[in-house]
Residue, then its C-alpha position, 0 to 999 in steps of 0.5 A: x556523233x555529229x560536232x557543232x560550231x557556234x560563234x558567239x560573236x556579232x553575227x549571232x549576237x547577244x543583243x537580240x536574246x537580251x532584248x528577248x529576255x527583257x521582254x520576257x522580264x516585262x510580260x513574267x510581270x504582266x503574268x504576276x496577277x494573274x494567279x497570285x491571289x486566293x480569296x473568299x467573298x465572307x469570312x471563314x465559316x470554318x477553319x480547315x478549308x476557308x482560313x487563308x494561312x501566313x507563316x514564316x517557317x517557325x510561327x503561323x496564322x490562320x486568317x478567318x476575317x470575321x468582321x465585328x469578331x475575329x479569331x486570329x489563331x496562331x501556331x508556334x512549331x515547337x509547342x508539342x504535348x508529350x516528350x520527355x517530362x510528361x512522364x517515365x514512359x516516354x523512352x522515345x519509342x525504344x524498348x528498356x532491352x534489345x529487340x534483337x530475339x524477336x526480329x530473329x524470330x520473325x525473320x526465321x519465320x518469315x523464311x518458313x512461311x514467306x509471309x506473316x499478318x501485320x497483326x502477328x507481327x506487330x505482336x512481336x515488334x510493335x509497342x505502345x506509343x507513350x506520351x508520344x505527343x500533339x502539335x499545339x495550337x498556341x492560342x488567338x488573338x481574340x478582337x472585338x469590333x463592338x460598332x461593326x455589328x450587323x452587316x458589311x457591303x463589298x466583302x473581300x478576304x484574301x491572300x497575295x502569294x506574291x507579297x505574303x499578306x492576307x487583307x480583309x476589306x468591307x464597307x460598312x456605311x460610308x465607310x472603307x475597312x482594311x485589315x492586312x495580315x503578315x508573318x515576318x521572318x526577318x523581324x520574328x512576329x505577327x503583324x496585323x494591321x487596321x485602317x479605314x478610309x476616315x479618321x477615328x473610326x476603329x475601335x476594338x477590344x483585343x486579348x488573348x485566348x490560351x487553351x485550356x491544358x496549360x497553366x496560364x498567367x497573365x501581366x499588363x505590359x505597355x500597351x499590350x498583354x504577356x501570357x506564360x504559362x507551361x502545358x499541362x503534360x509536360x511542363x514545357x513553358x511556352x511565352x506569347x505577348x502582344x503590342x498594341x501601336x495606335x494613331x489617334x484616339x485612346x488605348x485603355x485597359x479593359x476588364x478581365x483577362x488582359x483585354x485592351x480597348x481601342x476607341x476612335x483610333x486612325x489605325x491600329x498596329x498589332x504585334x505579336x510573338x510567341x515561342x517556347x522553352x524548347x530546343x532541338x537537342x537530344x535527349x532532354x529538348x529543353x532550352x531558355x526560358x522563353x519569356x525573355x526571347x518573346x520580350x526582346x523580340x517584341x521589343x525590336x520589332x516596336x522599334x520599327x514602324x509598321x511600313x518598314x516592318x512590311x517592307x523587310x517582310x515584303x522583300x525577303x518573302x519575294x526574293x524567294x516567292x518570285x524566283x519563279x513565274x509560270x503561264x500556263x495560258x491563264x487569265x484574269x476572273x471574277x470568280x472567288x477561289x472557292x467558286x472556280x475550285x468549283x467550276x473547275x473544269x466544265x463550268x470555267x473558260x480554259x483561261x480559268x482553268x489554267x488560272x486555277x492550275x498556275x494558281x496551285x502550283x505557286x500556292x505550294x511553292x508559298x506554303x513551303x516558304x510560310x512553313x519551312x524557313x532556317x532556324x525552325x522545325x520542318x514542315x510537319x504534317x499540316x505545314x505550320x498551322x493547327x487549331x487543335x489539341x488533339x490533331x489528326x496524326x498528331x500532326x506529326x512527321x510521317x516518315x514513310x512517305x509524307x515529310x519527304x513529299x513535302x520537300x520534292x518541290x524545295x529544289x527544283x522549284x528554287x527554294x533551296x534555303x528551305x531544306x534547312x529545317x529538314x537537315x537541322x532535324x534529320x540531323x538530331x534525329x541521328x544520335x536517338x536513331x543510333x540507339x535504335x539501329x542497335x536496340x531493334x538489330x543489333x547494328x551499327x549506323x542509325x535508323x527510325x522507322x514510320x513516324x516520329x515527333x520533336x521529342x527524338x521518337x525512333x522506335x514503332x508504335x503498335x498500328x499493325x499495317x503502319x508501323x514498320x518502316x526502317x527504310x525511313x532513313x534511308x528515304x531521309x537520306x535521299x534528300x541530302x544527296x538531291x541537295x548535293x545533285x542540284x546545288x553542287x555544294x561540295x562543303x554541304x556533301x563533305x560536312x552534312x550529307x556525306x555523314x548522315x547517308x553513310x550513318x544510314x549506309x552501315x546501318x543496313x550493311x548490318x540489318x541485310x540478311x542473305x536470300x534463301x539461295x544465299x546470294x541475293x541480300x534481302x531487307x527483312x523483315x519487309x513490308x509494302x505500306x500500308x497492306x498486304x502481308x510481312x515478308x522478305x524484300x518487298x520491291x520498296x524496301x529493297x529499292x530504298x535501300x539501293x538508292x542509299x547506297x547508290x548515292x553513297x558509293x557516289x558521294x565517296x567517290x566524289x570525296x575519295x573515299x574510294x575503298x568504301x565505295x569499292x566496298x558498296x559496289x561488292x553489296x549493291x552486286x547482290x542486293x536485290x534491287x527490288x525491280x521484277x515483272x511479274x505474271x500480268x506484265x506489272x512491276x511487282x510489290x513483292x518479292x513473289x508474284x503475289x500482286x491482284x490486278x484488281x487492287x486499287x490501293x492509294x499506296x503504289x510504294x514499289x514504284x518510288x524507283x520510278x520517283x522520287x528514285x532515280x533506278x529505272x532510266x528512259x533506257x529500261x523500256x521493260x521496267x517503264x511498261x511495267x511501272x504503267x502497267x501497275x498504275x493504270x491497274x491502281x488507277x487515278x484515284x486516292x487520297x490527296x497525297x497519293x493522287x500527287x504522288x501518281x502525278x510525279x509518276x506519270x510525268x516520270x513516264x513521260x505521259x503528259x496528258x495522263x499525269x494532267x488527268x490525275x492532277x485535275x482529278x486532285x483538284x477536283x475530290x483532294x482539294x479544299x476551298x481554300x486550296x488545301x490538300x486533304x487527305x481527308x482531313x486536311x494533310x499538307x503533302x498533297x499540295x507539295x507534292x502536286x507543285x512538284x509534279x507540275x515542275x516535274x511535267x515541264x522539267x526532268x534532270x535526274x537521267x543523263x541530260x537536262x530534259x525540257x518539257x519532258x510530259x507537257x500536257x496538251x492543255x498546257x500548249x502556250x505557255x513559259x516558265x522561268x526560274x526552275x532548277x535541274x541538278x548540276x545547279x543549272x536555272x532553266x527559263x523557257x518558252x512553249x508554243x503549239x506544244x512547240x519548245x519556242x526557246x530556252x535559257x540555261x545558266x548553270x553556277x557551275x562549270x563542266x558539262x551540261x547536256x540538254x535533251x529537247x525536241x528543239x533539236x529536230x528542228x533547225x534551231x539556234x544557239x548563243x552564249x551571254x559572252x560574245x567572245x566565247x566560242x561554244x561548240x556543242x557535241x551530240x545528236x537527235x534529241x541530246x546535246x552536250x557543251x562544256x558551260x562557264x558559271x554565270x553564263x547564260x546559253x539560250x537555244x531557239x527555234x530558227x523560225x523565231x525570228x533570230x536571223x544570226x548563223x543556225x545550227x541544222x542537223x546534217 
């Protein structure tokens, strides 16, 4: 191992890296416009793929900008069908008695066999989902503009990622229309907005429209209307009330159903809340009324005019959107979203192309924040919004795959705070989940199985080839201790994680079953989503478990929890772990050889120890060939999550021009116009999970260093990040050129020991700290160094040929 020395001081100097870096400041700002907006030249004709969707975590939007009429539909997260009080049978998926003969019998038969039909299995395991539930729509804000009928000039609907505000404008006449659009999380309501460029020219009509499968009941309020009511099926009470704030002109009442009229106003300021009786608590998940809440809300948010509202929800969604700026190479263009989405890639210029991928990647990153934020439920299945009663899934939580994807990019694209809503509910999901670790086996611990709802559902339903999956726990888990890897939050892993993943942990320490032979341990019964037959350790199956316990032996050795994590290192010794090469060089889906060349399936669930795992390392070169192996047979086609799922993949291999080709492949048949995945229909996961294959191209920290550019493709041959995240709780910046690492900064909020891995260090290169006095001595060779970090500090590495003229570091 070759040492090297820097001396921070004069000679090296930190004024020229500031200088770099405050010039770097200026052109991230310059970049800001270019891929920041998503916009249409007409109104939605349709909701799935033409509204433009705003959120705060809790409440959504979807903007369809209709000119003389305007459905602002809107979305509460808590406002299901189903659940407890929509009747005796919902048990929460569980069965009145134990479960624990039938799995007996089909692991016996199993062991006999080696295999078992999903439909002869789910004779015996499955049960009938009862009053299992739909995501709602609230309702919508209904407006009437009775003299903007006929045709509008200069049409223009759009949404900013960056502020978090969808606008309308048009012309009519002589005269200029705006409407602007936001969901405050700070302030907890809908605003919308109405002005012209001359006085006395808005008038409307405004009510609101409430499905049909509730009780409703309306009351004037001061200028505004309150609607309650409780849903049909299970008598939740729901609340949504609005405010009209009007400069100029007359606000009377109109006729029939709270509607309200607005004549010869300046502007119009609309506020809106809504929410429900329901509470994130087992068993009954009912709370206050919520009638009350709505009314204070709304109360305090008239308190504030319309720029402060705007500037609290300005200020808060920026402080997270703008964490991170990306150029990938774009610029500027004329072409509306849909148009380039379009021409994409043949018919656009590479700077539209590369606009359309920056664009992407930052429109995942604003999804998340629109609908995941403290104090609300998780993503679910189509973020925050729906317009329908009966939605496709329900619009639930799949937990084989799908919530876990929506929260790959939460870390390392730096929105962190988002992850709450996750754990507050994986949380709840703990004490239900107990009942069925012993119901379905007799166990200890806790687990669900493939989908669950806000009503507590942890037992299965009755789809044969989706329906069994009790390693969603331990997926579940992962994310508490990728939590813990990148924000090195001891508190968190000690209070929160540390007893969720051990829940998880004793649950299979009792559900593992001995192999034929008697020594390997075996998931069983085990099956590969969503084909193929039941058997015994299916590769993803016994991969997810290796992974929980892996982490947890860890998490207790970093607690002091030595004894359990001597007795997880005897398990995880005969756990099999799920990774063998089979007969045409694939990394094999099941236990026996059993994999056709010629299938094609979406689902490639036995390379999650690729990704999102951490089980095959840059050292296992076999298991690396083999996971390649596996996904050219499958190819790079599927539905839009699986497709984002392939990207991660690829960059997991380092394969950057093949995980670009799948994410325009994504782009080009999983992509809605307004940029929405579809599955098809229209399923969330897809953009998160392509907005963290993007950052997991340019940037890897799950091995032994952090890993700089580690799958960059060709297309993407200039361009700078900043802001991304790697475990050890370390913010990365760094600029590219000709394929080429230009310079790098890295300020980890931790001290110990960083190690970097980049081709950088092949070249003759520099390195300087943000505090001059320190000397910094770097250890290591080839492509990896590793140095003893401050917290706080920024250290930067560049090229020698950049132009820095203090001492340089050469390989000797």
């Amino acid at each position: 191992m070759a040492t090297f020395i820097a001396r921070s001081g004069r000679k090296l100097g930190w004024t020229r890296p500031l200088i770099a870096l405050l010039s770097l400041i200026g052109s991230l700002s310059a970049w800001s416009d270019s891929g920041r907006h998503i916009w249409f030249e007409h109104p939605a004709q349709q909701w799935e793929g033409e509204v433009l969707p705003i959120g705060n975590g809790a409440m959504g939007a979807a903007v369809s900008g209709g000119v003389a009429r305007e459905h602002l539909q809107y979305n509460e997260k808590t406002l299901w069908t189903g659940g407890p009080g929509a009747g005796e049978a919902y048990d929460y998926g569980l069965p009145e008695g134990s479960y624990t003969d039938r799995l007996a019998s089909v692991r016996k038969q199993l062991r006999e066999k080696g295999s078992l039909s999903p439909e002869t299995v789910v004779k015996s395991l499955g049960r009938k989902a009862e009053h299992y539930g739909h995501y709602q729509s609230f309702g919508a804000l209904s407006l009437r503009y009775p003299e903007l009928e006929g045709s509008v000039e200069n049409y223009r609907r759009s949404l900013d990622l960056q502020a978090g505000i969808a606008s309308v404008t048009f012309r009519k006449g002589d005269v200029k229309y705006r409407r602007d659009y936001f969901v405050s999380y700070p302030d907890k309501v809908i605003v919308m907005r109405l002005s012209a460029d001359q006085p006395g020219k808005i008038s409307l009509q405004a009510a609101l429209d409430v499905p049909d499968n509730r009780s409703v009941e309306r009351q004037w309020r001061e200028a505004g209307t309150r609607v309650w009511g409780e849903l049909e099926d299970n008598q939740l009470a729901y609340a949504s009330e609005f405010h009209i704030e009007h400069s100029g002109g007359e606000l009377e009442r109109g006729e029939g159903k709270g509607r309200w009229t607005v004549e010869g106003a300046d502007s119009v300021v609309i506020r809106l809340s809504a929410a429900t009786g329901y509470r994130l608590q087992y068993p009954d998940y009912r709370g206050e009324l919520p009638a009350p809440k709505v009314e204070a809300v709304l109360a305090q948010a008239i308190e504030k005019d319309y720029e402060t509202l705007l500037e609290r929800h300005r200020s808060d969604h920026r402080n997270l959107f703008e964490r991170v700026s990306i150029d990938l190479g774009q610029g500027p263009s004329d072409k509306p979203t849909p148009q380039l989405l379009t021409d994409y890639p043949s018919k656009n210029t590479p700077a539209e192309n590369r606009l359309l991928e920056a664009l992407y990647f930052q429109f995942g990153r604003y999804l998340l924040i629109a609908s995941s934020r403290d104090g609300s439920l998780p993503a679910n299945l189509q973020g925050v919004w729906n317009h329908s009663k009966t939605p496709p899934w329900n619009a639930d939580y799949h937990v084989n795959i799908n919530l876990q994807m929506n929260y790959w990019p939460a870390e390392v694209t730096n929105l962190s705070e988002t992850t709450a809503p996750l754990f507050d509910f994986v949380d709840a999901l703990v004490e239900p989940g107990q009942r069925s670790a012993r119901q379905f086996y007799g166990a200890d611990g806790w687990t669900l199985f493939l989908n669950t709802n806000i009503w507590g559902f942890v037992g299965v339903i009755d789809w044969p080839t989706a329906f069994w999956q009790p390693e969603a726990g331990a997926w579940l888990a992962q994310h508490y201790y990728e939590h813990y890897l990148f924000n090195r939050d001891r508190d968190f892993l000690k209070t929160r994680a540390y007893p969720v993943m051990r829940g998880a942990t004793e649950f299979w320490l009792d559900a593992l079953v001995e192999g034929p032979e008697g020594r390997e341990l075996l998931v069983s019964p085990s099956y590969s989503p969503e084909h193929g037959d039941f058997t015994e350790g299916a590769a993803m199956s016994q991969q997810l478990v290796w992974d929980l316990l892996s982490n947890t032996q860890a998490a207790a050795l970093e607690l002091g929890e030595n004894a359990y994590a001597r007795k997880l290192q005897g398990v995880l010794e005969r756990l099999s772990p799920g990774l063998k090469v089979g007969r045409w060089g694939q990394l094999q889906e099941w236990r026996a050889d059993l994999d056709d060349p010629e299938n094609t399936h979406r689902h490639v669930s036995h390379l999650f120890a690729l990704h999102p795992g951490r089980q095959i390392t840059a050292e296992q070169e076999a298991l690396l060939e083999a996971a390649k192996t596996t996904l050219n047979a499958r190819g790079d086609g599927g539905t839009g999550w699986a497709q984002a799922w392939k990207v991660n993949l690829w960059a997991r291999l380092k394969e950057g021009d093949r995980a670009y080709n799948v994410l325009s492949a994504q782009l080009q048949e999983s992509t809605l116009p307004n940029l929405w995945d579809t599955h098809p229909p229209f399923q969330i996961d897809g953009n998160f999970g392509a907005t963290a294959a993007i950052a997991e191209m340019l940037l890897q920290s799950h091995g032994d260093a952090i890993h700089l550019l580690p799958a960059l493709p060709s297309e993407w041959s200039d361009g700078q990040i900043s802001g991304l995240r790697a475990r050890g709780d370390v913010t990365v910046a760094m600029k590219w050129q000709d394929g080429v690492l230009q310079w790098a900064e890295l300020t980890p909020g931790h001290d110990g020991e960083l190690s970097l891995r980049s081709a950088l260090f092949k070249h003759s290169f520099a390195v300087s700290s943000s505090n001059e006095s320190k000397r910094l001595k770097l250890e290591g060779q080839g492509e990896v160094r590793t140095w003893t970090a401050s917290k706080g500090e920024t250290y930067r590495f560049w090229l020698k040929d950049e132009g820095f003229d203090g001492e340089a570091i050469k390989e000797k």
